[in-house]
C-alpha positions in Angstrom: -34.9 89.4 -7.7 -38.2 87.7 -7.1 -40.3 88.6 -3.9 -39.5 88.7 -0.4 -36.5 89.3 -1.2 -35.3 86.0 -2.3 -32.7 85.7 -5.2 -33.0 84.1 -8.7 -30.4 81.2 -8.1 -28.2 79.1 -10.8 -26.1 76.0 -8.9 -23.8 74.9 -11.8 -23.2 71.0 -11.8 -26.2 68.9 -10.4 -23.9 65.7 -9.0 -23.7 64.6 -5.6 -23.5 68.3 -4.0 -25.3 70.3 -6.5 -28.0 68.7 -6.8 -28.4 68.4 -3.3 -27.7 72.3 -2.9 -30.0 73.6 -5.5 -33.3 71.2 -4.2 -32.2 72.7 -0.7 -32.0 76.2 -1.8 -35.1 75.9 -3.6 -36.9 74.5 -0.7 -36.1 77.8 0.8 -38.5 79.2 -1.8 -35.6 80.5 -4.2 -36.3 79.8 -7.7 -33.0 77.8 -8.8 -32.0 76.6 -12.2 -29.3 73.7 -12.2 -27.0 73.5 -14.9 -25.3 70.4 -15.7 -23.6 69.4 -19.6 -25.3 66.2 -19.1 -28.6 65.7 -21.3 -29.6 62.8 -19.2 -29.4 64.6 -16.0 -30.8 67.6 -17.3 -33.9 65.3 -18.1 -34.0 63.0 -15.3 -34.1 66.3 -12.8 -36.9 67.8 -14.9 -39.1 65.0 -14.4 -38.8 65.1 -10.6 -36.7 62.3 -10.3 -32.8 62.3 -9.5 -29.5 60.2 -11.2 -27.6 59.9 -7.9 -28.6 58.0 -4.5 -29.2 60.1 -1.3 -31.2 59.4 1.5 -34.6 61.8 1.0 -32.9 63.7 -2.1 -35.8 62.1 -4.6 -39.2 63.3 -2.6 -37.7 66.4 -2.2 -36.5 66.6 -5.7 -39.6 65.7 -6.8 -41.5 68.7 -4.5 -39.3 71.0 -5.9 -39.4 70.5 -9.2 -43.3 70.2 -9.4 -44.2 73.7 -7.7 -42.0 75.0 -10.1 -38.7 76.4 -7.8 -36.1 74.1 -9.7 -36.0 73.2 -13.3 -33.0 71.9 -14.7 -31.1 73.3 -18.4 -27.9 72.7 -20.2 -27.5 76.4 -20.9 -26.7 79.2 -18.9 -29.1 81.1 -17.3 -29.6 84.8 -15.9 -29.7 85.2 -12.0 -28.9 87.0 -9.2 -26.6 84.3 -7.4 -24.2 81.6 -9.1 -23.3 78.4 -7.3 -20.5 76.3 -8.7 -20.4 73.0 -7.7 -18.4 70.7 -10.7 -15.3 68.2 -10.5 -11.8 69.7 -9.3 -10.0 66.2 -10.5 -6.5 65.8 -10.9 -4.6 66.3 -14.6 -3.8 63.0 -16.3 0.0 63.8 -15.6 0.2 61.2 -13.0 1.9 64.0 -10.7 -1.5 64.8 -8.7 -1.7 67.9 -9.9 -5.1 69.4 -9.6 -7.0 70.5 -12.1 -9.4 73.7 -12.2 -10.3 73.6 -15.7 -14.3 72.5 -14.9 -14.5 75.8 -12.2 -12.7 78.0 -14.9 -15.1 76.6 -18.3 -17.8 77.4 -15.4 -16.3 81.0 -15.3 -16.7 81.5 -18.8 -19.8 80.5 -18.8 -21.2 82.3 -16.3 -19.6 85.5 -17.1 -22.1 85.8 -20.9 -25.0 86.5 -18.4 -23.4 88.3 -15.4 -24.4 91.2 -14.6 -24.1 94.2 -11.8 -25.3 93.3 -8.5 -24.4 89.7 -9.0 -23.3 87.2 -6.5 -20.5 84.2 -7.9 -19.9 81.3 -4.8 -17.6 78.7 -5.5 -18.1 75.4 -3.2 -16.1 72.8 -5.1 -13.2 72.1 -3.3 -10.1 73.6 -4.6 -6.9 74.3 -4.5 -6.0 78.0 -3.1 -6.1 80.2 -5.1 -9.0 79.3 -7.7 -11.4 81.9 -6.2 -9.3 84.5 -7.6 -8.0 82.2 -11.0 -12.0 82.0 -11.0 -12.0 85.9 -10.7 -9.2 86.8 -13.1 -11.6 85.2 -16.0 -14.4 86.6 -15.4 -12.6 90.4 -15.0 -10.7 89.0 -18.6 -14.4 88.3 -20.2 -16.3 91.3 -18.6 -13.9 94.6 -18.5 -17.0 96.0 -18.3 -17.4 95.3 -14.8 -15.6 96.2 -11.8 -14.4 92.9 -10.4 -13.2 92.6 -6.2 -10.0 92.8 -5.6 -9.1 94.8 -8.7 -10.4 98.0 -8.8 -10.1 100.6 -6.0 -13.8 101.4 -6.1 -17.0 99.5 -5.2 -17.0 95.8 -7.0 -19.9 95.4 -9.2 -20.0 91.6 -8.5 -19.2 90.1 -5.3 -17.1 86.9 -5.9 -16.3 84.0 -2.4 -16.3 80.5 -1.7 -17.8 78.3 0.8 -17.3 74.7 0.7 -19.6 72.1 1.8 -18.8 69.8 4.4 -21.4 66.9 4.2 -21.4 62.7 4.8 -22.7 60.9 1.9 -25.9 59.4 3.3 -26.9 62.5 5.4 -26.0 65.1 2.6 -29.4 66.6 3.1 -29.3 67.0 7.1 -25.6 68.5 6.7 -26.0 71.0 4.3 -28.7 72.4 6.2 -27.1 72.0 9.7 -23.2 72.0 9.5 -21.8 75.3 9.7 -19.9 77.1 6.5 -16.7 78.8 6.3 -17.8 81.7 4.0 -14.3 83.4 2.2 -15.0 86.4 0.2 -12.6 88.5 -2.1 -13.3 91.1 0.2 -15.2 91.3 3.1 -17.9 93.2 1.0 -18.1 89.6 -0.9 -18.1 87.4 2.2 -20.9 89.4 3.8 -22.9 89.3 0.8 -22.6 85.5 0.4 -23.2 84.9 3.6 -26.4 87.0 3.2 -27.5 84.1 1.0 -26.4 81.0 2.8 -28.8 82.4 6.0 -31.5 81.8 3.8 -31.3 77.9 3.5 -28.2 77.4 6.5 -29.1 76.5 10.2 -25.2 76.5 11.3 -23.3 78.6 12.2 -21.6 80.8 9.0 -18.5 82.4 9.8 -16.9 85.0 7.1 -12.7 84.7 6.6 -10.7 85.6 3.5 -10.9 83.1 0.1 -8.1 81.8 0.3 -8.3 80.7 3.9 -11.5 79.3 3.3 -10.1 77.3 0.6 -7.0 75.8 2.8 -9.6 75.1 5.7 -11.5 72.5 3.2 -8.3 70.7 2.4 -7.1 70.6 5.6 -10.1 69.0 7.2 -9.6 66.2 5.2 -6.1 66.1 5.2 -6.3 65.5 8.9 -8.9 62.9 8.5 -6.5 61.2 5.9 -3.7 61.5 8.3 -5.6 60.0 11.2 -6.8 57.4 8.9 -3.8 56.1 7.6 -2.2 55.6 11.4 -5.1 52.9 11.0 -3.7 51.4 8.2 -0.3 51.6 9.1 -0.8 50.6 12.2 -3.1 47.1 10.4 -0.2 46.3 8.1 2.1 46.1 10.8 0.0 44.2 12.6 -0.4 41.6 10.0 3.7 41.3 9.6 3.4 40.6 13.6 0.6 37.9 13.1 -1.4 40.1 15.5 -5.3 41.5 15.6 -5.2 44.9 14.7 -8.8 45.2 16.0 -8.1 44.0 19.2 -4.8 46.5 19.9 -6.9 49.0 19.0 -10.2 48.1 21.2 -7.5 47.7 23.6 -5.1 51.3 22.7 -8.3 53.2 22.5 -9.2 52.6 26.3 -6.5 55.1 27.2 -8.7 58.5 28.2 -6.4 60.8 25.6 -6.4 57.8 22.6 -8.9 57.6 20.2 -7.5 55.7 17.0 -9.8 55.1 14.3 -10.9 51.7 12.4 -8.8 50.7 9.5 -10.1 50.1 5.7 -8.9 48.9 2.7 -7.6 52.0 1.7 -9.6 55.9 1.5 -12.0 56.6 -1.2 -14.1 59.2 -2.5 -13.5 62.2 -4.0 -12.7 64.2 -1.0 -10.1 62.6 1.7 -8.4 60.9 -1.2 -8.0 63.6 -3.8 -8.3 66.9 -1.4 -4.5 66.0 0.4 -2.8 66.3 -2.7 -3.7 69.6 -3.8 -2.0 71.0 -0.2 0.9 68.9 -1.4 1.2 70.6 -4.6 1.3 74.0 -3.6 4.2 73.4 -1.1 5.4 70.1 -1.5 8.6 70.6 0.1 6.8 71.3 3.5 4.0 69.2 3.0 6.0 65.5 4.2 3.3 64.6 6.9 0.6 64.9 4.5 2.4 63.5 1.5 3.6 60.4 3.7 -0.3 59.7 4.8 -1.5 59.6 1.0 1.2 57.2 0.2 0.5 55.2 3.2 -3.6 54.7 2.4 -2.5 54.2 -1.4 -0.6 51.9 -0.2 -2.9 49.7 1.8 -5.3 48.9 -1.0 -2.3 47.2 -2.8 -1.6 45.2 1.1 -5.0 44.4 0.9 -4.7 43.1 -2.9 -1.8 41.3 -2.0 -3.4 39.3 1.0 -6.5 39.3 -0.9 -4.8 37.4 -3.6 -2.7 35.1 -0.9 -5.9 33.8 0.1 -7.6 32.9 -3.0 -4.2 30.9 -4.2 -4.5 29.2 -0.8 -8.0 28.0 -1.9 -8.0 26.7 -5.4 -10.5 26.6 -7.4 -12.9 27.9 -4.9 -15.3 30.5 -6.0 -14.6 34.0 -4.6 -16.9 36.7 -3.3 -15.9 40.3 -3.0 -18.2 42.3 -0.7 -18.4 45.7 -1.8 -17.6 48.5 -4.4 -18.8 51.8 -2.7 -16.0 53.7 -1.0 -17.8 54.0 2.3 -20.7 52.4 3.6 -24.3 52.6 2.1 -23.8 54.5 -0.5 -23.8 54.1 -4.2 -20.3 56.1 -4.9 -17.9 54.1 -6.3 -15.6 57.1 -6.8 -11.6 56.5 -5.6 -12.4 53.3 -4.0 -10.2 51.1 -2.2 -13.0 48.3 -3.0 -13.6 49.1 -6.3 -9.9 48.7 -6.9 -8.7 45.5 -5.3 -12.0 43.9 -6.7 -11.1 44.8 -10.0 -7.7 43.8 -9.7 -8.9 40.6 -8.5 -11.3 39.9 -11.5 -8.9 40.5 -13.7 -6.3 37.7 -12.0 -9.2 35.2 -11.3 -11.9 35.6 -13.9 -14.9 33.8 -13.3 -14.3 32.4 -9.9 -15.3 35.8 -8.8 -18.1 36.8 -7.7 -19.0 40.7 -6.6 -21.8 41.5 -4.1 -22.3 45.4 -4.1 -26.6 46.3 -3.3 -26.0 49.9 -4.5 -24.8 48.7 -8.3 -27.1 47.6 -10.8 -24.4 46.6 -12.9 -20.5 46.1 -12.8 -18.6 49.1 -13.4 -17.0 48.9 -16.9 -13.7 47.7 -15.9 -15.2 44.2 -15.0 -15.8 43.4 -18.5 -14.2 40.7 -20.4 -13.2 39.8 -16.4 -15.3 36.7 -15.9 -16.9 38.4 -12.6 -20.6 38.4 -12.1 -22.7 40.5 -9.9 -24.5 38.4 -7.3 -26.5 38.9 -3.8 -25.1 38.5 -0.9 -27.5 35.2 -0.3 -26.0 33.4 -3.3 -22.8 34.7 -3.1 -22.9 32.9 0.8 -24.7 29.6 -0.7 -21.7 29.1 -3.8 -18.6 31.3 -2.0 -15.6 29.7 -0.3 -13.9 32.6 0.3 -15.3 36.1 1.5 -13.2 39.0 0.9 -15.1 42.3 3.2 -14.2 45.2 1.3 -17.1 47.3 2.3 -18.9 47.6 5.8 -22.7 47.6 4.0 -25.4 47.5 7.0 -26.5 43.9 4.6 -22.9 42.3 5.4 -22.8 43.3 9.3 -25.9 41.3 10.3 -24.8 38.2 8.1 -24.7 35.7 11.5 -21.0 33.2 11.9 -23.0 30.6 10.9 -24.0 31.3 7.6 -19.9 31.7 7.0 -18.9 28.8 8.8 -16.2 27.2 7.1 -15.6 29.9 4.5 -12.0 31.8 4.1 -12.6 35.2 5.3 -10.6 38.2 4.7 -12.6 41.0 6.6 -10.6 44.4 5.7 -13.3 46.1 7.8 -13.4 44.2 10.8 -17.3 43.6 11.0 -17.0 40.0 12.0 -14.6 39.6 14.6 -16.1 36.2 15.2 -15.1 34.6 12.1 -11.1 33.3 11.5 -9.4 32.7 8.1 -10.3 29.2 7.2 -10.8 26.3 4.6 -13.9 26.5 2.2 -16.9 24.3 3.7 -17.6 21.2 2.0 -20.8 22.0 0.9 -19.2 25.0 -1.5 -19.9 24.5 -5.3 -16.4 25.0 -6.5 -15.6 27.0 -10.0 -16.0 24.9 -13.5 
């Protein structure tokens, strides 16, 4: 324990949230060492700069890193708190069954250096029960210590979890501000982890169980999925009735106790889209609302495909411009995303009539090779495109005025230009060779 009271700190898994987390706990003036199996991250981080985007993450990566509070390894390290923030994906079985294996290899890790005294937080999200999977290993690797929940006396390591619930884009501001559900083992391990979050956390940290901590993650965004996919429900009816789902909603939401939300192409990212499905696994007889809402935003990136596709076969030979890859908004994750899908799907069925605008890629993602599609601006792809497929909401596409897509076929899955109808290419549009 260094001075002041302020813990040695090891965040394992430096991607979106961990890095974040450790250059915010070591802000706080805790020495932190990020782990991450990654050479090139481990590298990049050690010279003060960063591998992901995030709005103020580099500077204060950078501040960090050169007073000496964060350095970055890909080995284990001794300390007084463990934060594990790695991947909870699902198991290639096609069944959507989660899988823990990152959280457990973290475990084993971990577990070489632990020692008396020590403090183990799990933030990735999870399904329930991996707090205590995570606790059974380490009590397998170290019967040397007493582990919480397991031995009638006083724990020797305090074990919890406490997930993060942050916006890409204002990751920074949340972690600092949002308040934390803090679920210990015991209530000995939730009061000692929230010991440590009051270092770094302005909200408001409230202490529960594990495993309800856990189930509160998933189900905020299984509400937000379920909410979301009334929205796209609600849009693909609306297309079958030739009506503007935009304008029943502007028009539903005027009602004092109605608030529907805007509909997409789909839900991406790693939370709303993956978290759902780990409720449904553990009780997937119960879990119909939940499971339905899932299907339903699956579902709408193949309607959007579909009339994507409709479009372009309407417009021969016309080049096509796909606007957008991220799942939400500025931001350079691609993860799960609606856009990243039907854009694919549509390279691979049009070749090099498409064209893909995304200002947060340098490159294609690598299932656009061999397509055909190029990466353009948005300035080019408006001069040589006569259709324009929104897939994205990017601030650069918003402020694009009507008449710089006069003419053009527009597909606007996001409902940023309401001004602009589905219509033949202008004649001014270069047409595909």
């Amino acid at each position: 324990m260094r001075g002041e009271n302020k813990p040695e700190v090891c965040v394992i898994g430096l991607g979106y949230i961990g890095l974040p987390t450790a250059a915010i706990i070591a802000r706080a003036n805790c020495r932190v060492t990020g782990i991450d199996v990654s050479q090139h991250v481990v590298d990049t981080i050690n010279r003060g700069e960063i591998h992901i985007e995030e709005v103020d993450l580099d500077g204060l990566v950078q501040g960090v890193v050169q007073r000496g509070m964060l350095t970055a390894s890909a080995e284990i390290v001794p300390a007084d708190v463990f934060v594990i923030a790695v991947p909870t994906p699902f198991e290639k079985d096609g069944q959507h069954t989660p899988d823990i294996s990152y959280v457990i290899a973290a475990a084993t890790s971990l577990a070489a250096v632990l020692k008396k005294g020590d403090c183990v937080i799990l933030e990735s999200t999870s399904p329930v029960g991996t707090t205590e999977a995570l606790r059974d290993r380490l009590a397998a690797l170290r019967p040397d210590l007493k582990m919480p929940g397991l031995t009638a006396e006083t724990p020797d390591v305090s074990i919890a979890y406490c997930p993060e619930r942050v916006l890409p884009g204002r990751i920074l501001e949340e972690l600092t501000h949002n308040d934390r559900s803090i679920g210990g083992i015991t209530p000995r391990c939730a009061r000692k982890a929230l010991a440590f979050y009051k270092l770094f956390v302005r909200g408001t940290c409230i202490t529960t169980d594990a495993r309800s901590a856990e189930m509160t993650k998933l189900v905020e965004n299984a509400y937000r999925d379920v909410n979301i996919a009334f929205a796209n429900e609600l849009s693909m009816i609306a297309d079958r009735m030739g009506l503007d789902v935009w304008e029943v909603i502007r028009l539903a939401n005027r009602h004092p106790r109605v608030n529907i939300l805007q509909p997409g192409p789909g839900v991406g990212g790693h939370c709303i889209a993956v978290d759902p499905w780990f409720i449904v696994s553990s009780a997937p007889e119960e879990a119909k609302v939940i499971r339905t809402a899932r299907e339903v935003n699956d579902a709408k990136m193949h309607h959007v495909l579909a009339q994507a596709t409709e479009l372009i076969e309407a417009n021969p030979g016309v080049p096509v411009a796909c606007l957008g890859l991220a799942f939400k908004a500025n931001i350079d994750d691609f993860r799960e995303s609606p856009a990243r899908f039907v854009a694919a799907n549509l390279a691979r069925k049009f070749g090099n009539r498409v064209r893909i605008v995304e200002p947060y890629a340098a490159e294609l993602p690598l299932e656009f090779t061999d397509t055909g599609a190029t990466l353009v601006d948005i300035d080019t792809a408006l001069e040589t495109c006569g259709v324009l497929i929104v897939l994205v909401d990017h601030d650069v596409f918003r402020v694009v005025p009507a008449e710089e897509r006069t003419g053009a076929a527009v597909y606007d899955t996001r409902g940023i230009w309401p001004d602009t109808a589905r219509a033949q290419p202008a004649p001014h549009i270069r047409l595909a060779s």
